[in-house]
N, C-alpha and C positions, 0 to 999 in steps of 0.2 A: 504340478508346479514347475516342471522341467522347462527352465528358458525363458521362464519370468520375474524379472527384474526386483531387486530389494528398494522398496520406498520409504526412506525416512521422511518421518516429521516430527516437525518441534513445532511444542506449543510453549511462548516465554507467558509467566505469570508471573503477576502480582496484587495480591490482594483481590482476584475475582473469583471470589468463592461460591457468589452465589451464581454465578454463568458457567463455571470451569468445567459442572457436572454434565453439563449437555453438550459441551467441546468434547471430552473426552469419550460419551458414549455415541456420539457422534463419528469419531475415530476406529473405536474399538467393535461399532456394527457396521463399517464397511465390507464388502464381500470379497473384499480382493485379498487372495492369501497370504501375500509376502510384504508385511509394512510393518516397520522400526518403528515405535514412537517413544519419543522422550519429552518429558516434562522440566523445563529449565525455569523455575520458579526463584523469583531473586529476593526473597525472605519474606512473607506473604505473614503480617500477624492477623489476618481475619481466619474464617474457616476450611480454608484450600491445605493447610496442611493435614489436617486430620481427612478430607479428603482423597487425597493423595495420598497417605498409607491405605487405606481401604478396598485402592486399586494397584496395590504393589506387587502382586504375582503376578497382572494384566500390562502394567507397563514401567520403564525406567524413570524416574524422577529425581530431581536434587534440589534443593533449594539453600540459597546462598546469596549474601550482595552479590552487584553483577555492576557492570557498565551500563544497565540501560535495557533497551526492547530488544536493538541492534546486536550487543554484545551478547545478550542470553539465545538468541538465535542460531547468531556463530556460533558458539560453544557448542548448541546442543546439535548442530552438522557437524562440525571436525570429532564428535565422539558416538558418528555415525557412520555405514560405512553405504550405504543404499547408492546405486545409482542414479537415482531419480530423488530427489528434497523437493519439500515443504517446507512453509509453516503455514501453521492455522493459530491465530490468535486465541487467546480463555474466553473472550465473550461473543466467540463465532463459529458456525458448524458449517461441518461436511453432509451433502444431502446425499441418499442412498444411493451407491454406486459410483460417485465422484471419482474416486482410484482407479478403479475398472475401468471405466469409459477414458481417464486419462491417460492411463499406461498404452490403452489398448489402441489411442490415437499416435503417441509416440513410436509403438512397436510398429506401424503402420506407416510413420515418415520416420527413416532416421534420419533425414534431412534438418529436422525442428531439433530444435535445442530447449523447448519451453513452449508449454498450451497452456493456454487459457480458457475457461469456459464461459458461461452467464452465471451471476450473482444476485441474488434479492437483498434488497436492504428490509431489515425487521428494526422493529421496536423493542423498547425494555423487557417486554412480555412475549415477546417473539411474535408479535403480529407484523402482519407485511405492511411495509410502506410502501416500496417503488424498487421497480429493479434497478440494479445499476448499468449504466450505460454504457454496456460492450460493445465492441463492432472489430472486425476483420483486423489486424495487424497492417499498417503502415508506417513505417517508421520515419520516414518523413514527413507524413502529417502528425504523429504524436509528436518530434521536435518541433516542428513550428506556430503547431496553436499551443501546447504547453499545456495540452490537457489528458490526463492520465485515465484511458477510458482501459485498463488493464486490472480487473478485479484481484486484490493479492490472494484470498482464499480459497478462489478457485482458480491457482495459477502451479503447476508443476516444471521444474526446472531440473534439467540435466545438469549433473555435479561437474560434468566433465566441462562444462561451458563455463561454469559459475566456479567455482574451483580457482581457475587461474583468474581473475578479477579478484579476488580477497575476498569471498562472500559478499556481505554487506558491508557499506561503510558506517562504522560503529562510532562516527562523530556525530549522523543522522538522527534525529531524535521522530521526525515527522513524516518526510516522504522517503526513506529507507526502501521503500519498495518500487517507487516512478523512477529513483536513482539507479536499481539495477536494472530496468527496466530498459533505462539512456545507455549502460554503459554495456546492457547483455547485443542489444538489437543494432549495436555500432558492426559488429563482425559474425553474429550469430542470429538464425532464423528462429523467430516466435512464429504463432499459429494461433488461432480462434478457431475453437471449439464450442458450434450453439446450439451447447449444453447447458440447463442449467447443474451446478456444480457444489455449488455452497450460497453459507447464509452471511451475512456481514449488519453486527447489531451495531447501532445509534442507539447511545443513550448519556444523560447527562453528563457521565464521567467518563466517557471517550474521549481521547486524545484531539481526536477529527472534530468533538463538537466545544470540549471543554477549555483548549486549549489554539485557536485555530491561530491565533497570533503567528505563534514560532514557523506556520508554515513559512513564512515571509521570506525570511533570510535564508533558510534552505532552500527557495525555489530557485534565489538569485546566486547562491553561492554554486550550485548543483550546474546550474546556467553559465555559469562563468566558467568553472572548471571542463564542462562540455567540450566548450569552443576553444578553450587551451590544448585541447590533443593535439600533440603533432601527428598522427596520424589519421586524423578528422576526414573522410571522404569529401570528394570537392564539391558532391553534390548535397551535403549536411552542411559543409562551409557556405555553401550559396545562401541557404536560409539564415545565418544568422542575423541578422538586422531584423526582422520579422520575428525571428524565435525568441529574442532577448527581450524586446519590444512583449511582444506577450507575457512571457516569465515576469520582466516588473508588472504590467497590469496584473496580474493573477497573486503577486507581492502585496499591490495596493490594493487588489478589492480583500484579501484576508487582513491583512492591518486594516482597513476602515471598519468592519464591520465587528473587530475586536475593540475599538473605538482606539484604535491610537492612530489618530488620525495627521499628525503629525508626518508618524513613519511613512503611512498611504499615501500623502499628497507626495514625499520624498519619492516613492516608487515611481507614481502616478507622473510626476515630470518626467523622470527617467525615460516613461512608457512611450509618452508623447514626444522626449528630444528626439526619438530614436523613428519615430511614424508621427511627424508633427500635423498629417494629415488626415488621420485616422480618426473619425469620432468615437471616441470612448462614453458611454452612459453614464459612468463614474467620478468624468470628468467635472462635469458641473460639482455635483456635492462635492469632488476636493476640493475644487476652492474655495467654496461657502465655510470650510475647516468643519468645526464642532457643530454649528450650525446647519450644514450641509447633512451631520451624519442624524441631527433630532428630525430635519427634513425626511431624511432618507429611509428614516426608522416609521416617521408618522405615515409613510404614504405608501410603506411595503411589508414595514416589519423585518427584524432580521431575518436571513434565509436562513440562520443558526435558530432558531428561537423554538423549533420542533423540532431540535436535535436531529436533523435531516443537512447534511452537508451538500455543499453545489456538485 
């Protein structure tokens, strides 16, 4: 083990007891020798605590209110001490070798600050749906189409990079992970690694499926604060008019298809004052309002409605 790096992960929990047991063994049959793992459970009354004592010679756990997803993540890195972090969510696993193959990509560029590998999307039962749509790091194309093709659970990050940013930003309730994702790749090198890596479940009480509203205002607050860096490269400055312009479209197809269609049409002009010349798909059903979205439901169905997110 001489000269291989210590990797912490945190997994935040709450109340997933019936996924947490194939997260952690997940974790603890990886082959790579040297990983931290801590469990930062933010008071779980389903069956994850009795859980979680049954594996307390095996790994570090606490449970306690917390701030959130964001805030139990930070925690359980600042009482870690790995050069390399994680996290793996409770209702998503590490496929065999994940660690291995990602150290062993890092030890190999120290140039990279954070790899990424390929991800499968599974079902409630851990059946495959579809993998998620990784491709090669560009960070100019992630800012300007405002689409987050960076799988978080198969993604490992240097402390040393992530560190001086404040970890995550723990006001983040939804894209916590596309947010460091914006703010790692401003001055520090990511990487794709096509591997696949890890599993990432969709299932009814997911965040990404149960709740997609709230992405809304975090895509456009995350978007605003971007373009406010003063130290913003001239060549990330050039896109914004393009990038904002997408970030509200990506605002308004999540609100309409949460049905507040209201907030979407709000987006949705934003999208369009900004690229008045772009046709948006979406566009027609903002205006038709409520209407537009029983239209838009009769002739596609929501993309949410298999628990399978865009």
């Amino acid at each position: 083990m001489t000269g291989l790096p210590l990797v912490s992960i945190v997994t935040p929990s709450l109340n997933q007891g019936r996924f947490i047991g194939d997260t952690i063994e997940s974790v603890l049959g990886q082959d790579y020798p040297r990983i931290e793992y801590i469990i930062v459970d933010g008071g779980s009354t389903d069956e994850t605590l009795t859980l979680l004592q049954s594996y307390s010679n095996r790994l570090r756990w606490i449970s306690e209110p917390d701030g959130g997803q964001s805030a139990a993540i930070n925690k359980g890195w600042q009482q870690t001490t790995g050069e390399i972090v994680a996290w793996l969510n409770s209702d998503d696993t590490y496929l065999p070798g994940a660690v291995s193959q990602a150290v062993a990509f890092l030890q190999d560029h120290p140039e990279v600050d954070a790899v990424y590998g390929d991800c499968d999307y599974i079902d409630l039962k851990g059946r495959f749906l579809r993998p998620y749509p990784a491709r090669p790091f560009d960070y100019l194309e992630m800012v300007r189409t405002a689409v987050n093709y960076i799988p978080q659970p198969a993604t490992f990050i240097r402390r040393r990079a992530l560190e001086p940013l404040g970890y995550l930003d723990e006001t983040l309730h939804y894209i916590m992970d596309f947010d460091c994702w914006l703010r790692l790749g401003v001055q520090h090198a990511l990487a794709y690694l096509p591997v696949r890596l890890a599993m990432l479940r969709l299932h009814p009480e997911a965040k990404s499926v149960r709740k997609i509203d709230g992405f809304s205002r975090e895509f456009v607050y995350v978007y605003q604060r971007l373009f406010a860096l003063p130290n913003l490269p001239a060549t990330v400055r050039a896109i914004a008019t393009e990038a904002m312009s997408n970030a509200y479209y990506l605002a308004a197809y999540f609100s309409f298809w949460a049905g507040s269609v209201e907030r979407a049409r709000y987006y949705g002009f934003q999208a369009w004052r900004l690229r008045p010349f772009r046709f948006r798909r979406l566009l027609p059903f903002l205006v038709l309002g409520e209407l537009g979205l029983k239209l838009a439901r009769k002739l596609r169905g929501s993309p949410f409605d298999e628990g399978v997110n865009p």
